[in-house]
N, C-alpha and C positions, 0 to 999 in steps of 0.2 A: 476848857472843854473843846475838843475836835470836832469838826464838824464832821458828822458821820455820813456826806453825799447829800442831806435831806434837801438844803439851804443851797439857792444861787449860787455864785462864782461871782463877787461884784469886784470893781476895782474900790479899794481903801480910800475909806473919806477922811485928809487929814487934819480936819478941825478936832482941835481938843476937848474931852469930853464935857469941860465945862462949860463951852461953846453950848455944845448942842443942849444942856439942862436950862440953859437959862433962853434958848429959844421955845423948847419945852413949858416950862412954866406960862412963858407970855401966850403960847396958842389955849394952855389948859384954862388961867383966867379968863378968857373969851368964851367959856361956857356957859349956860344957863342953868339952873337949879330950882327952877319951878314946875317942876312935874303936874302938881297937882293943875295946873293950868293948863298945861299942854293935854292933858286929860281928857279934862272939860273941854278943849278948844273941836268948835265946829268943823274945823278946815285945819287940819295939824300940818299939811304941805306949806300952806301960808304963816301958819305958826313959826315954822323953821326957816321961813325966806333968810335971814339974817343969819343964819346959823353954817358955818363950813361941812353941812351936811345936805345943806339944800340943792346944791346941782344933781349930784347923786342922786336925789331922790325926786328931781322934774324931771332928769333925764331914763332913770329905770324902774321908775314908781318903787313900792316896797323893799324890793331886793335888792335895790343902791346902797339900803344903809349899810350890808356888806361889802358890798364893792369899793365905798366909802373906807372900810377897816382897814381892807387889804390894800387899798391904796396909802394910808394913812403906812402899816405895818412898812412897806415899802419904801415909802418915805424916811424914813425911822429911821430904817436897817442900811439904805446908803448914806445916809446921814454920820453913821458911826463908823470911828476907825476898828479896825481888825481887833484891837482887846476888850470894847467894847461888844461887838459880835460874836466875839466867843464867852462874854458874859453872860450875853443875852439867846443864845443860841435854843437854850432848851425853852424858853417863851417863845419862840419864832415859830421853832415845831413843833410844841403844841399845837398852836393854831393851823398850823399847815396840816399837821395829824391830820385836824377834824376835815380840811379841805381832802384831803386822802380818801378819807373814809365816804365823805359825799359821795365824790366822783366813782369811786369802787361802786357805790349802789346803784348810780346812776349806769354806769357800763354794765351789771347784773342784768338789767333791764330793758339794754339796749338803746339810751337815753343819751347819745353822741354829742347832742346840741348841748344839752344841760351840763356837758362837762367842757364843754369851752366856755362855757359861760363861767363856771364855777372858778376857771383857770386863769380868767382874766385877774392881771396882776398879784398872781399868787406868789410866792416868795420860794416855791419847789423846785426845786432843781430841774436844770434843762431839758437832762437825761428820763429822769421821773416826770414830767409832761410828755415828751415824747411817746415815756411807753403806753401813757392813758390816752394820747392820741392817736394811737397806729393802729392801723387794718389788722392786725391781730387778733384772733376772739377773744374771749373775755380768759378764760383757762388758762391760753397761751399767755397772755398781758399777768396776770400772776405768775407765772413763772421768771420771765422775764421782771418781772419787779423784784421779787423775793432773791432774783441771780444779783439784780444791782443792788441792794439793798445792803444783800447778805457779803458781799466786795469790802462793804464797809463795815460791817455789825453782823456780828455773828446771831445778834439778838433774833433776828427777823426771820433765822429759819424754821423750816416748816409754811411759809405762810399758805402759798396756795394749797399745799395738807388738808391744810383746817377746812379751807372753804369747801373740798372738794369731800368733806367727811365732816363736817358739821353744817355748811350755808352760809349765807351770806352775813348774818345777823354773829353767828360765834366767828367771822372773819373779822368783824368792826371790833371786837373785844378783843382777839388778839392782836391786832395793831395799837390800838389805845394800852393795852397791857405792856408789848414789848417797847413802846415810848418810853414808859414810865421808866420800867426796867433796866433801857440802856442809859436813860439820862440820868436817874438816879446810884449811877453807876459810875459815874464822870464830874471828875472834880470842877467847881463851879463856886462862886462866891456865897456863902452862907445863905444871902436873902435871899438869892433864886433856886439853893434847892431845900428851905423851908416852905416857900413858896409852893413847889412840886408836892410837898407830904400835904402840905392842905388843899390842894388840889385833887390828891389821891383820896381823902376823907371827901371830898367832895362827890366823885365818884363812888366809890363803894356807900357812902349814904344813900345814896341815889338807887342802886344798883340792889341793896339792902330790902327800903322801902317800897320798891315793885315787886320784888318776888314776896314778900309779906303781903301787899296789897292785894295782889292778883293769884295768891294763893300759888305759886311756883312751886311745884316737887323738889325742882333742881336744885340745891346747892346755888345762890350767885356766885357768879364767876366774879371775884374781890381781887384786887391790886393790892400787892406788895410794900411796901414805903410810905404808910400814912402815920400818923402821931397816933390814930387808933388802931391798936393790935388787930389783925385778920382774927385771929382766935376769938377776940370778944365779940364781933362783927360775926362770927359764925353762929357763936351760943346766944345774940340775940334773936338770929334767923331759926335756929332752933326753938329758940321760946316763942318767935312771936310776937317778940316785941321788940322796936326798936327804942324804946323810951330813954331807957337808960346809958345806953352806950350815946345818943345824942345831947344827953345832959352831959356828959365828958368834954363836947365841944362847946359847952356853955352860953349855946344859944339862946338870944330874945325868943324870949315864949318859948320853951321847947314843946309842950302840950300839942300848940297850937302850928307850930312847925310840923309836925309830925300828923295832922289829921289827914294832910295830901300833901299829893306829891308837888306839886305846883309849889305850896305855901313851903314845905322842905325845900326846894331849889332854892328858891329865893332868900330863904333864911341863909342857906349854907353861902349862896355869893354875897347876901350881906357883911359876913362873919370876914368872910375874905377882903373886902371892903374894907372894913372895919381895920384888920390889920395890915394891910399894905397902907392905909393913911398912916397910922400909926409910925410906921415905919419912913415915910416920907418927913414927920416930923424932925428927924432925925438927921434931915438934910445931905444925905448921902447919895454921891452920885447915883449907885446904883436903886438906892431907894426912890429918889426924885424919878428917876426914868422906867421904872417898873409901876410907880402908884400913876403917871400920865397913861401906859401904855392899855395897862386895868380900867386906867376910867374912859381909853376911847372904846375898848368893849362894851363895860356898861353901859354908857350911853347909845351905843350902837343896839346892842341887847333892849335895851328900855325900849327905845321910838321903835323897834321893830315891831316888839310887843303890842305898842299903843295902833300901829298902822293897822297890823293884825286884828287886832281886836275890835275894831270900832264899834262894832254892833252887841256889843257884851257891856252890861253896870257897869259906870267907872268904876263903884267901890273891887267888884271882880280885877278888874285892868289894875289897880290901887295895889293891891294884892301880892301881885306877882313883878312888881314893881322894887327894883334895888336901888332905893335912894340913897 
């Protein structure tokens, strides 16, 4: 896969790949797997003292445990040599995607601060920080992105279009859209763009069950490339019910997946869960360092959750919980 501009310029880390899986393993056994404690715990900061997430999170209270990822993510990506990075490419920008898309809301806004914060140790191209950081307004800084972007990927034109004839909200759809699009476009090792189609059911579930929810006129705006046809995913939106096209993905409890949105996310990153371990079984490099890479999100994802939450039922926090 080519890196399309989105990713750093790092110099090649020449440890072989099997190096870095077996350093992998030995940080992921250092885990914990007692949620249900960390739940209950009075003092969840002190709960984590022992955990490779606690500096992060004395040092920037809640919001560490991302800055935690993205350093982690960092970590990772010089870690690997050059064919390892362009295996792993389209997982990087995902996550960067969503770093994109923040920072674009926060520039909507006029929110400067919150996007160096958002950039610390992001894995985005030098160029592409630059333009979130410049004196530019906000119109102009589109444009200027969409000119670097589109240098490399033809996917990304139009961007500032949309924003400037839809808003900010169908701007964050179209960057998540044209992700999907150009990486699923680019040859890539089987397990990582299965990966992406479940990712993309991921989304369009999501995506599905708000505009049912919320009663939306619109059509959701659905992504291309999932194991769940767009078509079926329309005529559920039509009916009104997601019930059935979620049985497709053969979720725990679909019933009870499906009553909210909350209980649906977390079904869907379970599922995901579920088979990226699967897949690690299997012992493959690239499975080994995909099912590490998933489980520092999740974890990341969980204790965000629980920091968030403290003043809400455990059973509520329990819930929305990817064990």
């Amino acid at each position: 896969m080519v890196n399309h501009g989105l990713l750093k310029t790092l110099n090649e880390c020449e440890y072989p790949a099997e190096f870095l899986v077996a350093r992998l393993l030995g940080k992921k056994g250092a885990l914990f797997n007692n949620w249900d404690s960390l739940i209950a715990s009075s003092n969840v900061l002190e709960s984590l003292q022992n955990t490779p997430f606690s500096p992060y999170l004395k040092k920037y209270a809640a919001p560490g445990i991302w800055r935690f990822l993205r350093n982690e993510h960092l970590w990772v990506y010089k870690s690997m040599n050059n064919k390892l990075r362009n295996h792993f490419e389209s997982y990087f920008v995902y996550h960067e995607i969503r770093t994109l898309i923040v920072c674009l809301r926060y520039l909507s806004g006029n929110e400067i601060d919150r996007v160096l914060q958002e950039l610390h140790n992001s894995l985005l191209h030098n160029d592409i920080q630059n333009i979130l950081t410049s004196n530019l307004d906000f119109v102009a800084k589109l444009q200027a992105l969409e000119y670097y972007l589109c240098s490399h990927s033809v996917f990304f034109k139009g961007l500032h279009e949309r924003y400037e004839k839809k808003g900010i909200t169908a701007l964050e759809v179209f960057v998540r859209d044209r992700f999907f699009a150009s990486a699923l476009a680019q040859k890539q090792p089987s397990l990582l763009k299965t990966f992406l189609h479940h990712l993309v059911d991921f989304h369009n579930c999501i995506f599905l069950a708000k505009a049912i929810r919320w009663q939306i006129e619109i059509e959701p705006a659905l992504i291309n490339g999932g194991t769940l046809p767009v078509e079926r995913l329309k005529g559920a939106y039509l009916r009104k019910n997601p019930y059935p096209v979620l049985q497709l993905l053969r979720l725990q409890d679909s019933d009870a997946a499906a009553s909210s949105i909350q209980k649906l996310e977390t079904a869907l990153l379970k599922r995901i869960s579920r088979i990226l371990k699967n897949w690690s079984f299997q012992r493959t490099e690239v499975g080994d360092i995909l099912f590490y890479l998933w489980e520092q999100y999740r974890y990341s994802r969980n204790i965000s959750i629980i920091l968030n939450t403290i003043f809400l039922d455990n059973e509520l926090v329990r819930e929305r919980i990817v064990a």
